[in-house]
C-alpha positions in Angstrom: -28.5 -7.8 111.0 -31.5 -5.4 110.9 -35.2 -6.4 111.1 -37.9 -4.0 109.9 -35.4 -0.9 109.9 -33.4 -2.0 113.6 -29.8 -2.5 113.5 -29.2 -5.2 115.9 -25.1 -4.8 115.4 -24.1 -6.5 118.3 -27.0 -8.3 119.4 -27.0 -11.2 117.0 -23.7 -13.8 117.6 -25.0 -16.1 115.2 -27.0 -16.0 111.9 -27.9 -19.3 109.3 -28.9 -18.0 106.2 -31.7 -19.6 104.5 -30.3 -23.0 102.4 -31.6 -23.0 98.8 -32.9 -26.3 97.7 -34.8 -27.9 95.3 -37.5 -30.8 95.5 -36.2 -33.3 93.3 -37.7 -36.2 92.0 -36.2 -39.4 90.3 -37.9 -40.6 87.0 -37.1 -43.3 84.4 -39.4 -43.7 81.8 -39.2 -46.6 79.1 -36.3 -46.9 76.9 -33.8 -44.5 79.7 -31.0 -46.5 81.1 -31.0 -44.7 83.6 -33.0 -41.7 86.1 -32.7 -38.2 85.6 -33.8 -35.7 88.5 -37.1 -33.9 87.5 -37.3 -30.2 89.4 -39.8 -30.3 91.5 -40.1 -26.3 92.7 -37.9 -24.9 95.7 -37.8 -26.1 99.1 -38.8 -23.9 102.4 -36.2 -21.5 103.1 -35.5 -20.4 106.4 -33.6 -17.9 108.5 -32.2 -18.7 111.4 -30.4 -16.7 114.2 -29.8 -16.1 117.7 -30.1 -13.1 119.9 -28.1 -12.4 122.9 -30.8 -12.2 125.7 -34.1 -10.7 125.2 -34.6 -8.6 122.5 -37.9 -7.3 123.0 -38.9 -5.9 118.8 -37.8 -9.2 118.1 -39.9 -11.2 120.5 -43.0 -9.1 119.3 -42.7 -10.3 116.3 -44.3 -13.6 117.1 -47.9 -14.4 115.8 -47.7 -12.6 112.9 -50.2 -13.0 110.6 -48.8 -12.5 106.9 -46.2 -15.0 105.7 -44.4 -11.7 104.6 -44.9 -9.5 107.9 -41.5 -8.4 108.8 -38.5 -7.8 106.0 -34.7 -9.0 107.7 -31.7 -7.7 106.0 -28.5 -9.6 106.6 -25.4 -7.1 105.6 -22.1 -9.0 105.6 -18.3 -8.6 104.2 -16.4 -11.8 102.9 -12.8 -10.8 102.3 -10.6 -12.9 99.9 -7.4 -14.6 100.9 -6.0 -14.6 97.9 -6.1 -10.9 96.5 -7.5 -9.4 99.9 -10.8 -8.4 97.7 -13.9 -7.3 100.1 -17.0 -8.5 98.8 -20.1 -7.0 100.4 -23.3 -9.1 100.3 -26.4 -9.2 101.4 -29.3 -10.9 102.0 -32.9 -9.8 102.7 -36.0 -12.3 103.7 -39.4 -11.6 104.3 -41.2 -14.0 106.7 -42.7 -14.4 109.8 -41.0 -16.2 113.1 -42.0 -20.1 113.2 -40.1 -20.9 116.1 -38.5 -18.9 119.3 -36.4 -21.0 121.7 -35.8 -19.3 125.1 -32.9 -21.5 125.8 -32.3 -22.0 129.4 -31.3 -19.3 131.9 -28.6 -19.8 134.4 -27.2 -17.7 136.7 -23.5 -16.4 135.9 -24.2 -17.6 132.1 -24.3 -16.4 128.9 -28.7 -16.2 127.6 -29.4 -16.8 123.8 -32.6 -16.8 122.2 -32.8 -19.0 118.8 -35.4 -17.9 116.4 -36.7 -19.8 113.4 -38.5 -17.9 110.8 -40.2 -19.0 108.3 -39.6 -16.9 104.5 -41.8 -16.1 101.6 -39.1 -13.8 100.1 -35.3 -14.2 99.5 -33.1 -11.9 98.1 -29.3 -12.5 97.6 -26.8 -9.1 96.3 -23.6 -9.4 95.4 -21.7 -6.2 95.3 -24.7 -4.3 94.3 -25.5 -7.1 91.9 -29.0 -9.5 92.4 -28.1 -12.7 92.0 -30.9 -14.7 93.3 -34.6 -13.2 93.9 -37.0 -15.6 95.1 -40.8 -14.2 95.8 -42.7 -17.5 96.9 -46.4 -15.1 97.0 -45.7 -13.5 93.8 -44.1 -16.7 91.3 -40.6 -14.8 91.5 -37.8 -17.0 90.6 -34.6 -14.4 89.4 -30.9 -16.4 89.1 -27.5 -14.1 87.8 -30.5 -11.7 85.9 -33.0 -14.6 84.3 -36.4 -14.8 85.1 -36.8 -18.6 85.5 -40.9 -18.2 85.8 -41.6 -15.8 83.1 -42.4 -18.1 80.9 -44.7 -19.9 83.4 -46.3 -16.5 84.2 -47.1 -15.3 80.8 -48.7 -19.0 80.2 -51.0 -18.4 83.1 -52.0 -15.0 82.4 -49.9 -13.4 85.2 
């Protein structure tokens, strides 16, 4: 992992990547036998991880006070069972922390510091490929190379 530009190889045991989810709604007008989910926009994404002790750049991220402040770039390597393929992918956020838990410190154990941060921006690449782009701030919504909010932009003048 690597926050603004730091490589923290060997620092972070543990990452979540941010869940994609939509808001869904049910609705069943007259004459439908039945209720179709209507898409209701995406859900909050968030990035979670934890830290190995005190990692000071991290802490200092806290209080920031753009939702896009600081740009995380998860760098990972899923090999294939099958073929023994390596795929690289990556996935970059741009947020701000929500939440740091301390955790509790005991002597002769292991420390680890969870954060919680909250994202505005999520980009996921495949082998060099963008398959999902999502800029909250800016009405970005990019899946396998379609713009799912052009339409919706050029409506509203933006």
């Amino acid at each position: 992992m690597f926050s603004d530009g730091i490589n923290y190889i060997g620092k972070i045991p543990e990452t979540t990547l941010p869940k994609l989810s939509r808001k869904m709604e049910a609705l069943r007008l007259g004459g439908m036998d039945g209720t179709v989910d209507i898409d209701l926009g995406g859900e909050a994404l968030t990035l979670e991880y934890t830290a190995g002790g005190i990692v000071r750049e991290l802490i200092r991220q806290y209080g920031a006070t753009s939702a896009g402040a600081y740009l995380t770039r998860f760098a990972g390597a899923y090999q294939r069972d099958d073929t023994g393929d390596v795929d690289a992918v990556e996935v970059y956020v741009r947020g701000r922390p929500k939440e740091i838990d301390m955790g509790g410190a005991k002597p002769g154990d292991d420390t680890a510091h969870k954060y919680n941060i909250s994202c505005s921006y999520y980009k996921l690449v495949i082998n060099g490929f963008v398959e999902i782009e999502i800029d909250v701030l800016n009405f970005i919504f990019n899946v396998g190379g379609v713009d799912r909010l052009a339409q919706q932009r050029r409506a509203l003048g933006i």
